[in-house]
C-alpha positions in Angstrom: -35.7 -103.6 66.1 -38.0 -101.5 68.3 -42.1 -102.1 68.1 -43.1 -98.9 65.8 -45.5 -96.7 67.6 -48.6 -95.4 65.9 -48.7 -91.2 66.1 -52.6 -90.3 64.9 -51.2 -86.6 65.0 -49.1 -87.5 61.8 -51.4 -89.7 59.9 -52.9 -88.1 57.0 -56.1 -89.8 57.5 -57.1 -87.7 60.5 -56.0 -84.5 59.3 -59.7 -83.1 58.8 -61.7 -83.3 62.0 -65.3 -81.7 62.3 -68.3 -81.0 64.9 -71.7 -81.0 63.4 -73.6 -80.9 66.7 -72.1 -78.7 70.0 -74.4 -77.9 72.7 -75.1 -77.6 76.6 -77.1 -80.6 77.9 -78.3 -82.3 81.2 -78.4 -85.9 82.4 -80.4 -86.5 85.2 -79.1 -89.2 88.2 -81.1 -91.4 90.5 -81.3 -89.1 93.3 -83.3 -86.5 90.8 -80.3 -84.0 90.6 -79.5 -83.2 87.2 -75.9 -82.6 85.9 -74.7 -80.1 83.7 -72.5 -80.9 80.5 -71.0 -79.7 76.9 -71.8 -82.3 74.4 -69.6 -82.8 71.2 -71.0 -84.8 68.2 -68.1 -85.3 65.4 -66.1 -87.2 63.2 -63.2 -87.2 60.5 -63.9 -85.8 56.8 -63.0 -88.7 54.4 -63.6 -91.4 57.2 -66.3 -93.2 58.7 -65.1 -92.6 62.2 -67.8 -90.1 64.3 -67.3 -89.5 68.1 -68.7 -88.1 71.1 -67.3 -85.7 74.0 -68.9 -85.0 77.1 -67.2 -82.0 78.8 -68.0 -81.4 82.5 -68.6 -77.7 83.4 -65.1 -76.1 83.7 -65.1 -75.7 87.3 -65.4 -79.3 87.8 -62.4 -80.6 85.6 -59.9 -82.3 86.9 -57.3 -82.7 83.3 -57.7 -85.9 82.3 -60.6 -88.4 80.5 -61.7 -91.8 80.1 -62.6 -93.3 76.6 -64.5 -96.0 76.7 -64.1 -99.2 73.9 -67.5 -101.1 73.5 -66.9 -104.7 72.7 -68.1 -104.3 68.8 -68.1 -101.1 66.8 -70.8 -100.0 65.0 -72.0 -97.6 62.7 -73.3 -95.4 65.5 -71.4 -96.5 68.7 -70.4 -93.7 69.8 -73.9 -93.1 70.5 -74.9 -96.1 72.5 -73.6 -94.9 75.9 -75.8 -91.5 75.7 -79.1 -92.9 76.8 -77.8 -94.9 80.0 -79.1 -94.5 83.2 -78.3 -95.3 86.8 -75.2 -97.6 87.6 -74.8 -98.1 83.8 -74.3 -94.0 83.3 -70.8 -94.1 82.7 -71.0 -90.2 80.9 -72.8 -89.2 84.2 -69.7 -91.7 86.3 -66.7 -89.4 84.2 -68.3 -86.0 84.7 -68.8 -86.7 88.5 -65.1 -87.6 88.9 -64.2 -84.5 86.7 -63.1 -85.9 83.3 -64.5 -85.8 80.4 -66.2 -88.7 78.6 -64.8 -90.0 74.9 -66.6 -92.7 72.7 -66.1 -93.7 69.0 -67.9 -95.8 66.5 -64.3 -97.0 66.2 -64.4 -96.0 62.6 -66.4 -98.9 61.6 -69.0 -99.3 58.6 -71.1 -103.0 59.9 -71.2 -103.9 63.6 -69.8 -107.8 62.5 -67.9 -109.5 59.6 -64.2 -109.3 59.1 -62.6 -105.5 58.8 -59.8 -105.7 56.0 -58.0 -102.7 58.1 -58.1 -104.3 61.9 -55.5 -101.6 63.0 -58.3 -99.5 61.8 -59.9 -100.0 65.4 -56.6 -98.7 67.9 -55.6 -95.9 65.3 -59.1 -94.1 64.5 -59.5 -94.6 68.7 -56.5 -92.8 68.7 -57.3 -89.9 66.6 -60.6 -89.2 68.5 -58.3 -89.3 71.5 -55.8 -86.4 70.3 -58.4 -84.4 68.9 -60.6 -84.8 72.1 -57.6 -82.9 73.6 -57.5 -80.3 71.0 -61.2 -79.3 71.9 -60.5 -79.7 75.8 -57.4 -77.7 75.5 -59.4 -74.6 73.5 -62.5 -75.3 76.2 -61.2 -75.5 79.2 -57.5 -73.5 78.8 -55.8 -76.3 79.7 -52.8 -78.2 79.2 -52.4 -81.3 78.1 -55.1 -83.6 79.6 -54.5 -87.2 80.8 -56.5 -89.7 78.9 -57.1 -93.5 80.2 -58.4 -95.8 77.7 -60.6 -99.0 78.8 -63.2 -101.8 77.9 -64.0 -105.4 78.5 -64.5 -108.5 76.7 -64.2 -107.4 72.9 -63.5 -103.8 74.1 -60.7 -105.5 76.9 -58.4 -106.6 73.6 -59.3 -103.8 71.6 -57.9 -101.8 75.3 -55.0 -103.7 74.8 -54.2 -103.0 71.1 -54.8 -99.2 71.8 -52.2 -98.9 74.8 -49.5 -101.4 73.1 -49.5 -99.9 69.7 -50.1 -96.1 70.4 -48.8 -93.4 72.6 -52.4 -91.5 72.7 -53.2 -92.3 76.4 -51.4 -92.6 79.8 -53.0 -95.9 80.9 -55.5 -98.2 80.1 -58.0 -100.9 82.1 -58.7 -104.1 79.9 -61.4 -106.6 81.6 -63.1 -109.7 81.4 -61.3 -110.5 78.4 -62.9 -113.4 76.2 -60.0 -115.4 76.4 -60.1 -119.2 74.8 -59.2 -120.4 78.6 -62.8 -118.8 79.4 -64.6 -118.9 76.5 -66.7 -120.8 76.1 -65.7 -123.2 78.9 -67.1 -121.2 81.3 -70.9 -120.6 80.1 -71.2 -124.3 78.5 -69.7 -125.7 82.4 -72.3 -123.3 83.9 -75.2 -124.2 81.0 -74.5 -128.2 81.9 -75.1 -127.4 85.2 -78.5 -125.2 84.4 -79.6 -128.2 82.9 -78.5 -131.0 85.2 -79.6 -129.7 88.5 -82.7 -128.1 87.3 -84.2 -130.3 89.0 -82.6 -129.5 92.9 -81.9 -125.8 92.7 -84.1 -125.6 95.9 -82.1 -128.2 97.9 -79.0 -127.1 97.5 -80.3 -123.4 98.2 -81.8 -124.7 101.5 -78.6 -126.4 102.3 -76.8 -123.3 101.7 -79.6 -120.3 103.4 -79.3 -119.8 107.1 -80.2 -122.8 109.4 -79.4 -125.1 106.7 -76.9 -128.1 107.2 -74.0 -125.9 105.1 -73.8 -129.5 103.1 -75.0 -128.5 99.1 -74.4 -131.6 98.3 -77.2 -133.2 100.6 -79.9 -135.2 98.8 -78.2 -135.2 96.0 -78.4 -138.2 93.4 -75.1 -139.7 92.2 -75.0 -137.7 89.0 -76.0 -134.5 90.5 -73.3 -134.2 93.3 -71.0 -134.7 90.5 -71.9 -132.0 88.0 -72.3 -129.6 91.4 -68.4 -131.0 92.3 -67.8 -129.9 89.3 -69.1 -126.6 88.7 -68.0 -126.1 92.0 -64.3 -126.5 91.5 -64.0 -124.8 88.2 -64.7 -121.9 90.6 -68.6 -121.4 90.3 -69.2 -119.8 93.8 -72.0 -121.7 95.7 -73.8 -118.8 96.4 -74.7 -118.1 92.9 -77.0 -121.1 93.0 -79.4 -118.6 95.0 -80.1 -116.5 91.7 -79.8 -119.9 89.6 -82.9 -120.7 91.9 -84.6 -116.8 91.4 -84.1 -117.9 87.7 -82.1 -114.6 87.5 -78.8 -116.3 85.0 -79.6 -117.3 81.8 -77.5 -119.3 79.0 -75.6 -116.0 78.6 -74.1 -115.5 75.2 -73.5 -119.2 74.4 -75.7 -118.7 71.5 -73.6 -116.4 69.8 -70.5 -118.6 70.5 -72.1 -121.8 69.1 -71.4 -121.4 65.7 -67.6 -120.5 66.6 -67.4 -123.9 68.6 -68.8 -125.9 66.1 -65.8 -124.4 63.7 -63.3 -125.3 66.6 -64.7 -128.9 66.4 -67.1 -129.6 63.8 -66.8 -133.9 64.3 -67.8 -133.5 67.9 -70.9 -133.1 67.4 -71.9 -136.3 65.8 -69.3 -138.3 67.9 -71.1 -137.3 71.3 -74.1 -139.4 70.2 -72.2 -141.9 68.6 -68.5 -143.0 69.6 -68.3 -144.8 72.5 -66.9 -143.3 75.7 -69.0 -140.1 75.6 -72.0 -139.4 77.5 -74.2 -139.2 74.6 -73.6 -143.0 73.8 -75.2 -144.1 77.4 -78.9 -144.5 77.6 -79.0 -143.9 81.3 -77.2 -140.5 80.9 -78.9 -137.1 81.5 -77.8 -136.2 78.0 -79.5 -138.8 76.3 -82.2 -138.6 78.7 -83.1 -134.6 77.9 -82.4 -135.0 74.1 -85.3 -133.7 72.3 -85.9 -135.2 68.9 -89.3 -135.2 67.2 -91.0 -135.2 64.1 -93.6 -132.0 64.1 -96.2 -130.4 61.7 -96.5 -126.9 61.4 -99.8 -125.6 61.9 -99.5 -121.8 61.6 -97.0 -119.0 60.9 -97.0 -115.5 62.6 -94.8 -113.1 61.5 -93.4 -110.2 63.2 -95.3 -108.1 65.4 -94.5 -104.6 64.3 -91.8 -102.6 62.4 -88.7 -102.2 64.2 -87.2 -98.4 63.9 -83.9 -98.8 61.6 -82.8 -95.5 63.1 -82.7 -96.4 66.5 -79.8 -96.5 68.2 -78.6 -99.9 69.9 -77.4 -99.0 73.7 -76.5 -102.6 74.4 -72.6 -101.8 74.1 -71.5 -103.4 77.9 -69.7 -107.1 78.3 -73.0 -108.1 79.5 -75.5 -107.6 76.5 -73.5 -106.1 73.9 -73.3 -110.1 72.4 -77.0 -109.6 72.2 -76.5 -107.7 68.9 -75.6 -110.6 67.2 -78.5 -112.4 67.6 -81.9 -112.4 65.0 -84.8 -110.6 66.7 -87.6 -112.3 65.6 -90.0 -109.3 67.0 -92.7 -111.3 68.0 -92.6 -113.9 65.4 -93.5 -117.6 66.2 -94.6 -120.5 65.1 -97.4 -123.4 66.2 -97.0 -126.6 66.1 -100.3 -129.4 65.9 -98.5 -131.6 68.3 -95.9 -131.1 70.4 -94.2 -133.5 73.5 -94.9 -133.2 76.8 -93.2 -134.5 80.4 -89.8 -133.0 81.9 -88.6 -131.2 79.0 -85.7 -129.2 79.0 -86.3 -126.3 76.8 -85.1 -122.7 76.4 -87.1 -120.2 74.4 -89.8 -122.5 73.7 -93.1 -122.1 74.9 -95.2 -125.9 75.6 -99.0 -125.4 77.0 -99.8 -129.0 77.6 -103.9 -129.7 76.9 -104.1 -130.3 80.5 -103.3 -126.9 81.3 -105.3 -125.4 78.4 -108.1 -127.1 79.9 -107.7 -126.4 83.0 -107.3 -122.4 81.9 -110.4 -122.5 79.7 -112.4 -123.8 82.7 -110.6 -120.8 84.6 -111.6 -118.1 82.2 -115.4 -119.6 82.1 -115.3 -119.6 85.9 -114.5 -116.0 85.2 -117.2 -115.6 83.0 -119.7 -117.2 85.0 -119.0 -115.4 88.0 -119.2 -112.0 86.3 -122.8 -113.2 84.9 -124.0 -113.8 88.6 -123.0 -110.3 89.6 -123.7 -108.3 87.0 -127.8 -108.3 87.7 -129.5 -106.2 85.3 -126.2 -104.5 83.7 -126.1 -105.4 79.8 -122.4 -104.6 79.8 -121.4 -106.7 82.3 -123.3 -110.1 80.6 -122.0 -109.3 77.1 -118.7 -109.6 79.2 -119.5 -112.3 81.2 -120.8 -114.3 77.8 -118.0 -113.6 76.0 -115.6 -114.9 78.7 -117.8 -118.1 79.4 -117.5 -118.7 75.6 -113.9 -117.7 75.2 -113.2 -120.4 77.9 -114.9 -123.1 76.2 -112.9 -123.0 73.4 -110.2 -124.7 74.7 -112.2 -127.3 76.6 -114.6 -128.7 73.6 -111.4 -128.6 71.3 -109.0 -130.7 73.2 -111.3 -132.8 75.1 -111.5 -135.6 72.3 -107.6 -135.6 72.2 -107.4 -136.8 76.1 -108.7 -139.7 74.2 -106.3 -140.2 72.0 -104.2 -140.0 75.1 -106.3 -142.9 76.9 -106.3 -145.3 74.1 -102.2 -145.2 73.7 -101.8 -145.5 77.2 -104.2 -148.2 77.2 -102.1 -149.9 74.8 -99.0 -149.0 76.5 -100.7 -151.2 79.5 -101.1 -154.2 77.5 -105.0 -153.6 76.7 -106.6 -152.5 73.4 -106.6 -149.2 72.5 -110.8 -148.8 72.1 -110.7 -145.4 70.9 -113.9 -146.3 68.7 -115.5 -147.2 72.3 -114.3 -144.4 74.5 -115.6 -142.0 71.5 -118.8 -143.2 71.6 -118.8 -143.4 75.5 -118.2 -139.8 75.2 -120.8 -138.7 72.8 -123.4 -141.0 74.9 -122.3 -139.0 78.1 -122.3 -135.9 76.4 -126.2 -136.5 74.9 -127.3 -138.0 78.2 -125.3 -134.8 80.5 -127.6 -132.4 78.1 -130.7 -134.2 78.7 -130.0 -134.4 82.5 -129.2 -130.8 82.1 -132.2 -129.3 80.6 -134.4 -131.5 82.9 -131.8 -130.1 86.3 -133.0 -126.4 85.0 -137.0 -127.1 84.8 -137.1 -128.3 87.6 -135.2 -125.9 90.0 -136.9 -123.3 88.5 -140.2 -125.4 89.2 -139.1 -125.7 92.9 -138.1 -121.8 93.4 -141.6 -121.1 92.1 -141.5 -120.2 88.8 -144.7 -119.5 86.7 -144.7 -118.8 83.3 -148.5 -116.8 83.1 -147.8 -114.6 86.8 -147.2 -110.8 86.0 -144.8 -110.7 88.4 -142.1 -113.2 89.2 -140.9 -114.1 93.0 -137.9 -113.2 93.8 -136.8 -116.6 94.8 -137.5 -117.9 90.7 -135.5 -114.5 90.1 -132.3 -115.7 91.7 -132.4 -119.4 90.8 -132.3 -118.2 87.0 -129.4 -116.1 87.8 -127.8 -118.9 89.7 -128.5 -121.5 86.7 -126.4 -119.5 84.5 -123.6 -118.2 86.9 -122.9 -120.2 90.1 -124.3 -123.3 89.6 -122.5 -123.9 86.1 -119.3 -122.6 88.2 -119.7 -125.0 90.7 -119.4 -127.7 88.1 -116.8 -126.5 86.2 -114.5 -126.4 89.7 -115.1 -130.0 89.8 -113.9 -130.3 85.8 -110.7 -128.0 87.2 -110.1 -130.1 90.2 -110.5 -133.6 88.0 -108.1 -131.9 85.5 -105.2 -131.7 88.3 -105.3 -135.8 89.2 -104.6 -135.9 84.7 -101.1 -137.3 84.9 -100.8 -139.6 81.5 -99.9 -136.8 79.8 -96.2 -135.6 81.2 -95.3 -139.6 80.3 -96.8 -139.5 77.1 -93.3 -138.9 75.3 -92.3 -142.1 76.9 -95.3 -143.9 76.0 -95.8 -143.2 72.2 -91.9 -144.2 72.2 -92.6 -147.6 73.7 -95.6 -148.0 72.0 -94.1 -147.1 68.5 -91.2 -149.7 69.6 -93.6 -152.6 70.7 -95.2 -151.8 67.0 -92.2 -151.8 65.2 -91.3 -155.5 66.8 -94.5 -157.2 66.6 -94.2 -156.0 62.2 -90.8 -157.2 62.5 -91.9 -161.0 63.5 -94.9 -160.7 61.4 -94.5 -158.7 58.0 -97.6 -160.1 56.4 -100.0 -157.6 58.8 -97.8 -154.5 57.7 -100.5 -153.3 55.0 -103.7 -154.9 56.8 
């Protein structure tokens, strides 16, 4: 028995076609030129299927089209091509070659979830393609026109069930098709490698770039030259690692796949970090070295930044973003965390401002301030700015600075000594008291020594720019010293390491003596 060809020009279904929107437009192209077009808006009466035709003038048709499948329908697909530009103009790409451009919404009511009518998809594609001859036919006087159906990824199989299960169109073009032999081996092989050679993107590049020694694998640890070996025979092209370096690949649509892996495999996931034989189970492995676990309190919630437009349509209908849709956008939304770990994390979509550089970008934004005071002379504007700045700045530095000793007293007991937080506290509110005295008596008497007197009418000029100095240059100078003392700060990128070994050494000395527990 013979496969049964679908005929959209006999199902009932698609019997009642309509245009609610026909008109002349333009769509403008890099060079500036613009090109002229008849655009088609539609659908079926009774379905949810809506299309779009984009006629070229008639002088430029050359009798056939191209319909393009995205990889998910969607309420409104057939609108998410109309707003490209450049190389992703495909409307502009058909009407230059002299066919006419067809997209659906493929008929469909939600852009996920199961459809209960998946021949829905190839036979709705199908009707838009017969009637999109009908119009061309009565437009352009023709006869029949050729049609060529295509897509890729989601759009590649739905190519496939179009051309197989139809006689609409005279050929098709399905690409990059998500098949399991590529998904998602390829984009976890390529995200292991992200995360293993983070660290030596540069050498390999240099080995690579003109005048280098050709060998990528030079300089290489162990471990690395493996994971590049790899990648590398998998079929990962070398060069690639130029725009790994450029930070121009990301994790790609891994995310979206995760939850589909995890069905595939769901015990996996706990075996990695616990049956032996697996990378996970080896303490001197990358994995369990870049495994991020951590207790946290959350120290503030903000919501969404502004109201996204439900009406807008969604362009991202391409192999290379249409995956996008699937993920939550948070719009702005994030969260803050009182403490968080520091050192050689490997972290994606996570944003970690250690204190040292908080610091060190407070004392940046005073310097700011500071230097805007010194220039701004008699301009009330320009203080009010330069005091607002200084002040901003300080936030940062007066907040965090008892925490760095915190930071001293665990690595002090890391080291073997006592902590003495109680010590370096006070050490720091004596400095503090004594730098303020010092201070105040620093200003009296440089204003003393540029001649400053309190009963003349008229100050000199040289008591006129040390007070401008005192509060602008001289502070500045300073804080450049606090900046530069902030860059030799290095406890911090091991503290992860050291509250581990610390809470380990704790855990052992209760262990062998469980009377001090509650003392």
């Amino acid at each position: 028995m013979g496969k049964e060809i679908y005929h959209a020009k006999e199902d009932p279904k698609y019997q009642s076609p309509y245009v609610d929107l026909e008109e002349d437009r333009e769509r403008t192209l890099p060079d500036g030129t613009t090109l002229p077009y008849r655009y088609v808006h539609g659908g079926f009466g009774g379905t949810n299927v809506k299309f779009i035709l984009c006629f070229p003038e008639k002088g430029e048709f050359k009798g056939r089209f191209y319909q393009y499948l995205s990889p998910f329908p969607g309420p409104d697909e057939e609108l998410a091509s109309v707003d490209k530009q450049g190389e992703d103009d495909i409307i502009a790409f058909c009407l230059k070659n002299g066919a006419y451009f067809v997209e659906s919404n493929m008929g469909s009511k939600a852009m996920f979830g199961p459809d209960p009518e998946p021949e829905r998809v190839y036979q709705s594609s199908a009707a838009v393609a017969e009637y999109s001859r009908t119009k061309a036919m009565e437009y352009y006087g023709c006869t029949r026109p050729y049609g060529y159906v295509y897509g890729g990824s989601g759009g590649g199989y739905k190519t496939m069930a179009c051309i197989e299960n139809t006689d609409a169109w005279d050929g098709a073009l399905p690409y990059v098709i998500g098949s399991p032999v590529s998904l998602p081996n390829t984009i976890m092989l390529h995200v292991q490698g992200q995360r293993c050679l983070r660290r030596v993107f540069g050498k390999i590049v240099d080995a690579l770039d003109a005048g280098g020694s050709g060998n990528m694998y030079e300089g290489l640890t162990e471990n690395e030259a493996a994971m590049l070996r790899e990648i590398t025979d998998m079929g990962f092209p070398p060069e690639a690692w130029f725009l790994e370096a450029a930070g121009q690949i990301d994790d790609g649509s891994l995310q979206v796949l995760m939850p589909l892996i995890k069905m595939g495999d769901p015990g996996y996931f706990e075996d990695f970090w616990k049956v032996s034989g697996y990378l996970g189970t080896d303490p001197e492995s990358s994995a369990v070295k870049d495994r991020l676990q951590f207790e946290g309190i959350v120290k503030s919630v903000h919501g969404p930044g502004s109201e996204t437009d439900e009406n807008a349509v969604d362009g991202r209908n391409d192999v290379n973003d249409a995956w996008q849709k699937m993920m939550t956008d948070g719009n702005g939304a994030w969260i803050e965390l009182e403490e968080v770990p520091h050192g050689d994390l490997y972290l994606k979509g996570v944003n970690i401002i250690s204190k040292q550089k908080l610091i060190m970008a407070g004392v940046i934004i005073t310097c700011v301030g500071l230097f805007i005071n010194f220039i701004a002379g008699s301009n009330m504007t320009l203080l009010m700015i330069g005091a607002l700045l200084q002040n901003a700045g300080a936030v940062p530095i007066s907040m965090l600075a008892s925490l760095l000793i915190v930071d001293c007293a665990e690595y002090n007991e890391w080291k073997g000594m006592r902590r003495m937080e109680g010590t370096l506290g006070s050490v720091n509110g004596f400095a503090s008291k004594v730098g303020g005295s010092l201070g105040t008596a620093f200003v009296g008497i440089m204003i003393g020594l540029a001649g400053y007197d309190a009963s003349a009418a008229v100050m000199p000029d040289s008591a006129l720019l040390m007070i401008r100095l005192l509060y602008s240059l001289i502070p500045l100078a300073l804080y450049v010293v606090v900046f530069i003392a902030m860059g030799f700060y290095k406890v911090e990128k091991d503290m992860p390491q050291i509250l581990k070994d610390n809470e380990e050494k704790r855990a052992a000395y209760l262990a062998e003596h469980p009377e001090t527990e509650n003392k």
